[in-house]
C-alpha positions as CSV (number, residue, x, y, z in Angstrom):
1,X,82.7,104.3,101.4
2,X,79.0,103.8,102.9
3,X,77.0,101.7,100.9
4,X,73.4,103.3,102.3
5,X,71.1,104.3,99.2
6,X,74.0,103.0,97.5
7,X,73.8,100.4,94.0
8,X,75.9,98.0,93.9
9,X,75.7,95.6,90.3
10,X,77.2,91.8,91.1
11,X,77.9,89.6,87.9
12,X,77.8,86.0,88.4
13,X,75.7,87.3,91.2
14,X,73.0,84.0,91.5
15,X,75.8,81.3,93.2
16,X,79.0,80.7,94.8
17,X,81.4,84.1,95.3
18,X,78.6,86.1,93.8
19,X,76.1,85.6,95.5
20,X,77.6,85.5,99.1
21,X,78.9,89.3,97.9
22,X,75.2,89.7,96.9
23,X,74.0,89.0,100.5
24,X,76.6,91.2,102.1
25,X,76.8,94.1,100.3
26,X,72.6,94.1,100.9
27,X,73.5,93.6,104.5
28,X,75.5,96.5,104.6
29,X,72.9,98.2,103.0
30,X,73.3,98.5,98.8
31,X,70.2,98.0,96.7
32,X,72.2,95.1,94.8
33,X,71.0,94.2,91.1
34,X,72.1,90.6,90.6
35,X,73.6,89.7,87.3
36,X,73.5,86.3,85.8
37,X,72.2,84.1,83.3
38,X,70.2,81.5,85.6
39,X,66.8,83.3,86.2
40,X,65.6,80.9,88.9
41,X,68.3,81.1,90.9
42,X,68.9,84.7,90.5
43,X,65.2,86.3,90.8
44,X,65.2,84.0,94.2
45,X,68.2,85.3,95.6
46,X,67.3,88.7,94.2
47,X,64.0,88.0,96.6
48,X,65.7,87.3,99.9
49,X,67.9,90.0,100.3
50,X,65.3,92.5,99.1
51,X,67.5,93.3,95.2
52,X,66.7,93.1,91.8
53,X,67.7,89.9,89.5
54,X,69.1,91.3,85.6
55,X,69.9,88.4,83.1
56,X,73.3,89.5,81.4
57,X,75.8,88.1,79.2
58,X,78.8,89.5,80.2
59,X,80.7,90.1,77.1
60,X,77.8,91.4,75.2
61,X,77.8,94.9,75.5
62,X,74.3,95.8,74.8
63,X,73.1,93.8,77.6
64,X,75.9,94.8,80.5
65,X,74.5,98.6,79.8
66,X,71.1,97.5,80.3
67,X,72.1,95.8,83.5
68,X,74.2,98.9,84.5
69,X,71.8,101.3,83.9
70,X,69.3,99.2,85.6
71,X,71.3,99.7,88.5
72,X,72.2,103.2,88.3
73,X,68.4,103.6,88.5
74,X,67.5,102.1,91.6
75,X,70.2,104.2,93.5
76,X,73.6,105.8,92.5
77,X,76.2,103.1,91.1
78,X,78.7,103.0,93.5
79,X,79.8,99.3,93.4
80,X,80.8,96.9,90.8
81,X,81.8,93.3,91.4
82,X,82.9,90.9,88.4
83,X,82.4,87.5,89.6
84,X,81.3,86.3,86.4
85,X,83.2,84.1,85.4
86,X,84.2,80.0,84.0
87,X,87.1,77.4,84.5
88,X,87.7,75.3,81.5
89,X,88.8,71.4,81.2
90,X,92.4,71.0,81.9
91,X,94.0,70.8,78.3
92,X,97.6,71.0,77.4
93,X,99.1,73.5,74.8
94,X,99.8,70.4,72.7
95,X,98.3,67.2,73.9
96,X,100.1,63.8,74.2
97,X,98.6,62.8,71.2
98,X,100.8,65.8,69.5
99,X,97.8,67.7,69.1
100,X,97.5,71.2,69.3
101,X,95.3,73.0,71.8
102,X,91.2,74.0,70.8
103,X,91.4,77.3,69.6
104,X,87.8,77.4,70.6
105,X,87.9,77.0,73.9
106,X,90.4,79.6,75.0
107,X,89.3,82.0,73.3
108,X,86.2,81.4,75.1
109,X,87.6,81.5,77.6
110,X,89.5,84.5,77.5
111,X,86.7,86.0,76.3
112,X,84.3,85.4,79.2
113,X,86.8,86.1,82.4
114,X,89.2,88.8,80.7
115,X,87.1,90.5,78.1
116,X,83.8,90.2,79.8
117,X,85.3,91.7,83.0
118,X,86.5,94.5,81.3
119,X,83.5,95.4,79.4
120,X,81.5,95.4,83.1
121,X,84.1,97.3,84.2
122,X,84.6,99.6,81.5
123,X,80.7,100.6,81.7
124,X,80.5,100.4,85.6
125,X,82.9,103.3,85.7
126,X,81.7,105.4,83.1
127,X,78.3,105.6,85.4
128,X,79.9,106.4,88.4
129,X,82.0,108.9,86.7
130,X,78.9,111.2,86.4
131,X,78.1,110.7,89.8
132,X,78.8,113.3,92.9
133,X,81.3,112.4,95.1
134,X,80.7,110.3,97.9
135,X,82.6,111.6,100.8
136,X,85.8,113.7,101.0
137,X,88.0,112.1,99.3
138,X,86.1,112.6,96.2
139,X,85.3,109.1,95.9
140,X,82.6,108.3,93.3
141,X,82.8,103.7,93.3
142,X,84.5,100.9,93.3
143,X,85.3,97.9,91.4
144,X,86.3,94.6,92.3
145,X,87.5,92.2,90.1
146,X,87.7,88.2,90.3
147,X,91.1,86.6,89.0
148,X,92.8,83.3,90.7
149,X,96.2,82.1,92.3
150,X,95.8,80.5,89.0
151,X,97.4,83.9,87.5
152,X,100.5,82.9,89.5
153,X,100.4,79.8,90.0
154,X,98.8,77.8,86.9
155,X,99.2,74.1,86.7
156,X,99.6,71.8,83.7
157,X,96.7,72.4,81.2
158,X,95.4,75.6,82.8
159,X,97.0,77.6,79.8
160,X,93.6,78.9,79.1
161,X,92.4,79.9,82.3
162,X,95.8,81.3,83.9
163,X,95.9,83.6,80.7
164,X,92.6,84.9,81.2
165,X,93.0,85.6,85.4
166,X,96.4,86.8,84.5
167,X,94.9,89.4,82.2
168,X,92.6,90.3,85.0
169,X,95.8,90.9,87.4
170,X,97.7,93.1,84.9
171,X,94.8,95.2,84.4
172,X,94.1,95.8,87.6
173,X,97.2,98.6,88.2
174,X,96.6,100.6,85.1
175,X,92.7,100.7,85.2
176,X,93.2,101.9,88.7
177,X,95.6,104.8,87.6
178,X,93.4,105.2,84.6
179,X,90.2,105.9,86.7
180,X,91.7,107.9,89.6
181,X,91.0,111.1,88.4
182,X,87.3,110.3,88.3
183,X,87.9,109.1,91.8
184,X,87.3,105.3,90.8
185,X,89.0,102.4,92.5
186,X,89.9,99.2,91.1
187,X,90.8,95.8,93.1
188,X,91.3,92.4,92.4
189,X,91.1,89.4,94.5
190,X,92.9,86.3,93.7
191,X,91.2,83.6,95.4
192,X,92.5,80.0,95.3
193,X,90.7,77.0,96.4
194,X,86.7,78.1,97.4
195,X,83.7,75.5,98.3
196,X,81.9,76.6,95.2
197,X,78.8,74.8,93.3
198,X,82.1,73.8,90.9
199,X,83.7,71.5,93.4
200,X,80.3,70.9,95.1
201,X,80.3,68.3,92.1
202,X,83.7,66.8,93.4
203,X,83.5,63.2,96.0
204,X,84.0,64.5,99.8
205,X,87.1,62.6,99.5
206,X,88.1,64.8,97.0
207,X,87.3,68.1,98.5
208,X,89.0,67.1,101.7
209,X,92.1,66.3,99.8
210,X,91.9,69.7,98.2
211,X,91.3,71.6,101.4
212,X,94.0,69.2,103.4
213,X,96.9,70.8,100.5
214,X,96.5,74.7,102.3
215,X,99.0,75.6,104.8
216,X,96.2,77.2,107.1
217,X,93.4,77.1,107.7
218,X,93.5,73.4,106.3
219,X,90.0,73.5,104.5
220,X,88.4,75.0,101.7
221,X,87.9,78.7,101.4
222,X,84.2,80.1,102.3
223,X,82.5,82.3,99.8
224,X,81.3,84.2,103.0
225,X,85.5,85.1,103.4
226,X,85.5,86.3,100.1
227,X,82.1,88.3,100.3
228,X,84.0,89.6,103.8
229,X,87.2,90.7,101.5
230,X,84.9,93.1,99.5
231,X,82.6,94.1,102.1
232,X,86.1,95.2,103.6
233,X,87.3,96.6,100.5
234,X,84.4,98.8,99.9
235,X,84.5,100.5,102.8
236,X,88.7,101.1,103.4
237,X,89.3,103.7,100.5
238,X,93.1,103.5,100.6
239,X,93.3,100.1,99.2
240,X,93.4,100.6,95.4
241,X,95.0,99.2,92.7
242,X,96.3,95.9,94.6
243,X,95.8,92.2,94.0
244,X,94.8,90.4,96.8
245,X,95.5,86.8,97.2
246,X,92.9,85.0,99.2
247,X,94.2,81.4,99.6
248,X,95.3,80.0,103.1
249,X,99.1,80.4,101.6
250,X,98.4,78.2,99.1
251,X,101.1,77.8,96.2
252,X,99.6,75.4,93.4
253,X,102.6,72.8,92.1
254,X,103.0,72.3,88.8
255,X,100.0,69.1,88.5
């Protein structure tokens, strides 16, 4: 699918995955509406690549159909990336201590990376749904989602977020299916290890040991690679409904 006079709405659009997607889905074109919840860094990225910055929470309804209509306003809605998204402190379902898990903090977040997908998702596609097709296959958008090898391949005390990426997998087949007839498609990319702001907190040392553990290449992933993946995505309309695992190989052991 071209993406010229195209919209394209990015969550978790200001840094890291997000906003490397932001840059090249303006490169190739899209009038992207950045969504986040930092306002510097998102109305100066929304700058440089010539877009528009939306602040959005993205589980609260309300505000993820102002940022979708925003962005079915500046052109037709034909792109939806979830990026949005958080990791959470590594906490076993019962500590050594014999204590049970916070109940707070995965339902947050479950709430954030499975339920606030969703609810981008769910509004994205009822905007392109009114759209004309846009080519011969009677494509209208696309979405991509965000999960992680973590899905697959959580460690000790990633209970939390493995259950939320997972969520994001299984979705991924029947929202596909579900949107078809509208002409929708729905992907998810699974990456695993990224040079993101996250790890930017990490010692060197510690990054380099993290990049050392993937079979090849032997480094971190590049946000660029990921922003690549979706460019790529976009524009080859027989990939739908898939999980893609973006990870150098990489199977994560057990700690």
């Amino acid at each position: 699918m071209e993406l010229i006079e195209a919209s394209a709405l990015v969550t978790g659009g200001a840094s890291g995955l997000g906003a490397a997607t932001s840059r090249r889905l303006a490169e190739a074109g899209a009038r992207v509406t950045v969504v986040d919840l930092g306002e510097d860094q998102g109305n100066k990225l929304a700058a440089e690549i010539g877009g528009t910055f939306f602040k959005a929470d993205v589980t609260d309804p309300a505000q993820v159909q102002a940022a979708v209509d925003h962005a079915a306003s500046e052109s037709p809605l034909r792109v939806a990336v979830n990026c949005a998204g958080v990791g959470s402190l590594p906490q076993r379902t019962v500590g050594r201590d014999g204590s049970p898990m916070d109940l707070q903090m995965f339902t947050k977040t479950v709430t954030i990376n499975l339920i606030g997908t969703f609810n981008v998702m769910r509004l994205a596609a009822a905007a392109m749904s009114k759209l004309e097709p846009a080519n011969d296959d009677g494509e209208r958008g696309v979405i991509v989602n965000t999960a992680s090898i973590a899905a697959f391949d959580g460690q000790i005390g990633q209970v939390a977020y493995s259950a939320s990426k997972g969520g994001v997998v299984s979705m991924t087949l029947p929202a596909a299916r579900d949107l078809s007839p509208v002409g929708i498609r729905v992907l998810t990319i699974a990456p695993g290890t990224f040079d993101t702001p996250m790890l930017a907190l990490l010692p060197q040392e510690a990054r380099d040991a993290l990049g050392a553990g993937i079979p090849f290449p032997k480094r971190l992933g590049k946000p660029e690679e990921f922003a690549a993946l979706v460019a790529h995505i976009v524009s080859n309309s027989a990939l739908n409904g898939e999980v893609i695992r973006l990870d150098g190989a990489l199977r994560m052991p057990p700690k």
